[in-house]
C-alpha positions in Angstrom: -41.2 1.6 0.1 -41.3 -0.1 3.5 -39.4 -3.4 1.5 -36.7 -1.1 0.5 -36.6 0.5 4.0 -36.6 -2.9 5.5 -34.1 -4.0 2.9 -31.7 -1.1 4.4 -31.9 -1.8 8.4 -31.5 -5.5 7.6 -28.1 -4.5 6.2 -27.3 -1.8 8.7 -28.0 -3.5 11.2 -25.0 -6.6 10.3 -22.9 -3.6 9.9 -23.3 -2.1 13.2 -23.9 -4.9 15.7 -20.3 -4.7 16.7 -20.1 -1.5 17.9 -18.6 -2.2 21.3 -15.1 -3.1 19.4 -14.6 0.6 18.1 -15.5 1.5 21.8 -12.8 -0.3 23.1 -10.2 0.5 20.2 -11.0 4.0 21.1 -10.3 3.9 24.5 -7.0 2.1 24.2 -6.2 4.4 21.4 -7.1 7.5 24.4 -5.0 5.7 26.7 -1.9 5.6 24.3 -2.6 9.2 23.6 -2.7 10.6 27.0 0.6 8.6 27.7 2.5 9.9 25.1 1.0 13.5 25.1 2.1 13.6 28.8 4.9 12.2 27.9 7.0 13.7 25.0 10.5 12.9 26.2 9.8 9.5 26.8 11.8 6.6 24.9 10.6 5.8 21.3 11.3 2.2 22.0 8.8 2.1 24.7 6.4 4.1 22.3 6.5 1.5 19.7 6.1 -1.3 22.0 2.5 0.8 23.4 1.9 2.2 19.6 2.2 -1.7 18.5 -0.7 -2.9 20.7 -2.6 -0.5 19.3 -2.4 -1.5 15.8 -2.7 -5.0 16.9 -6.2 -4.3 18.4 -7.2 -1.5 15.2 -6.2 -4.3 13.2 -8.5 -7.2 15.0 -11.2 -5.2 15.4 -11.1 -4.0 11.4 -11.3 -7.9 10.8 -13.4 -8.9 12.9 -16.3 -6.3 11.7 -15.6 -7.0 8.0 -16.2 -10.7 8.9 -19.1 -10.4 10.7 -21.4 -8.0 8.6 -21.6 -6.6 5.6 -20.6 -3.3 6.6 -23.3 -1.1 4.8 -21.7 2.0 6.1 -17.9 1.6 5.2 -16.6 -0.1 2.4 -15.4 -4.2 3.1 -12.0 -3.8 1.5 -11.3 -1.3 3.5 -11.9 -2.8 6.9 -10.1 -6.0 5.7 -7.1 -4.6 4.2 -6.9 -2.2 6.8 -7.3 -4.8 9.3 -4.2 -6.9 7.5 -1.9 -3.6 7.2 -2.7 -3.3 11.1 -1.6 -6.6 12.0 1.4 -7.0 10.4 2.7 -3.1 11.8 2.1 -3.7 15.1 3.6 -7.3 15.1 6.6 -5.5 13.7 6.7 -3.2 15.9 6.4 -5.1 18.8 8.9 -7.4 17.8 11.3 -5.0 17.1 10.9 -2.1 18.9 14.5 -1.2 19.0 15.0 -1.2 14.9 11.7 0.4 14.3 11.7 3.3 17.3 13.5 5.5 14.5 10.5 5.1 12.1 8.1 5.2 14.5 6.7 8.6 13.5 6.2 8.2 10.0 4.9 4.6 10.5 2.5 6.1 13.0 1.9 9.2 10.8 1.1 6.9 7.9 -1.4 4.7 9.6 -3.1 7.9 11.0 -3.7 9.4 7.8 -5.2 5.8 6.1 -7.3 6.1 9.5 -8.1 9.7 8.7 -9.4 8.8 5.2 -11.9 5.8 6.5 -13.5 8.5 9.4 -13.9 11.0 6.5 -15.7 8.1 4.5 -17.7 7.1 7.2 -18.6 10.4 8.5 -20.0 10.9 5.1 -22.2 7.8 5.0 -23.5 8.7 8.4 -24.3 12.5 6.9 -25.6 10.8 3.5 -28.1 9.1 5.7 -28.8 12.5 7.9 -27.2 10.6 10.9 -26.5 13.6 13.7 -23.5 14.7 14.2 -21.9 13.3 11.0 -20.4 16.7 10.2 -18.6 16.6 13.8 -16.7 12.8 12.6 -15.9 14.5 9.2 -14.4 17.6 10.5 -12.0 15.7 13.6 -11.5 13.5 9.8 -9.6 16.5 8.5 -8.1 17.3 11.5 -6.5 14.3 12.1 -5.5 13.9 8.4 -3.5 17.2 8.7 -2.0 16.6 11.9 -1.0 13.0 10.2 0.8 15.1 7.2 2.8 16.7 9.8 4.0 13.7 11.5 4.6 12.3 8.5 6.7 14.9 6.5 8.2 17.0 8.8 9.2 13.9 11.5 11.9 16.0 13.3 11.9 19.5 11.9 10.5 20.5 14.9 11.8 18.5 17.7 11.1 14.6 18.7 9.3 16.1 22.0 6.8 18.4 19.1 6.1 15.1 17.3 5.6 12.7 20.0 3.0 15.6 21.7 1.7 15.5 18.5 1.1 12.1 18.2 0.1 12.3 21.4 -2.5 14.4 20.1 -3.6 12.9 17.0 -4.1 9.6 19.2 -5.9 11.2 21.5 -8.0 13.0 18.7 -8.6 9.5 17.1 -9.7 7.5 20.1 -12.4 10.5 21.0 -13.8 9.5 17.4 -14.2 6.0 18.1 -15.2 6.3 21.1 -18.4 9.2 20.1 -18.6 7.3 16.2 -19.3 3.9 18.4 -21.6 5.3 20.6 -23.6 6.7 17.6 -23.4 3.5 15.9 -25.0 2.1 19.5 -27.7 4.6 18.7 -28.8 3.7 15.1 -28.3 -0.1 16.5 -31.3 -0.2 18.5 -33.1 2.0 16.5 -32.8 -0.6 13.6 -33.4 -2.9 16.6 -37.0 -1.0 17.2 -37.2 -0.9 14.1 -37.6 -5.0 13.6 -39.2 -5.0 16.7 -42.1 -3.1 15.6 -41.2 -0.3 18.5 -40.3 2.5 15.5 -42.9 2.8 11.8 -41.0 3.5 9.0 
């Protein structure tokens, strides 16, 4: 039993050891939330520019931890195609901020809800695993998912100022994840650390 256990925090622990990039993915993602949630009438072309960047660091950071471990808790393809779908958007939209401004809510709408899907995924690992507070990442999953299907369908039915606070919100919403889903995966990190250590019996 202890083999198998053993087995399991060697794995966990490659997964996890990067935990400080979703930290700082989530607070850029907070900081491009709070800018465009106070700031709904602001120019789309300036929001693509900031909404670029974002992807650009989602998208390194995806790579980077599906390089690096083994990711025991999410799925690899995931974090590497992800990771590619990230890059590519926000060097589009940074390049071409002008051209892309008019998409800009269903391109953000549709990365938010492939976002919303992985949180839901990894929430459930974390709860298959009795990690607290899974149930919390699964719930802000759904949340952000439907807030996505609004961006994404209804664009401008209720107003550009509605959707951009509501990207605004759903930005916000998703940076608060990674910033509490990093700092639990801090947590199980040095308890898998202990673990090794001899500081925690199986």
């Amino acid at each position: 039993m202890g083999t198998i256990l053993s087995s399991i925090a060697e794995k966990a622990g490659r997964s996890i050891k990067n935990w400080w990039l979703y930290l700082l993915s989530g607070i850029l993602c907070v900081v491009a939330g709070v800018f465009v949630f106070c700031n709904p009438r602001s120019s789309f072309i300036a929001m693509s520019s900031l909404i670029g960047v974002v992807f650009l660091v989602s998208g390194v950071v995806d790579l980077v931890v599906a390089v690096t471990s083994r990711n025991y808790f999410m799925t690899r393809s995931y974090n590497v195609l992800g990771g590619i779908l990230d890059i590519l958007v926000g060097l589009l939209l940074c390049a071409n901020p002008m051209f892309n401004a008019l998409a800009l809510p269903i391109i953000a709408g549709i990365w938010l809800m492939y976002h919303s899907f992985m949180i839901i995924g990894i929430a459930g690992d974390f709860k298959s695993l009795n990690v607290k507070g899974a149930s919390w990442g699964i719930v802000a999953g759904i949340l952000l998912l439907i807030l996505s299907f609004f961006i994404v369908f209804k664009p401008f039915s209720f107003g550009a100022g509605v959707i951009t606070t509501l990207m605004g919100i759903a930005f916000l919403l998703f940076g608060l994840v990674l910033i509490l889903g990093s700092l639990r995966l801090r947590k199980v990190h040095n308890t898998v650390k202990d673990i090794f250590e001899g500081k925690v019996d199986y």
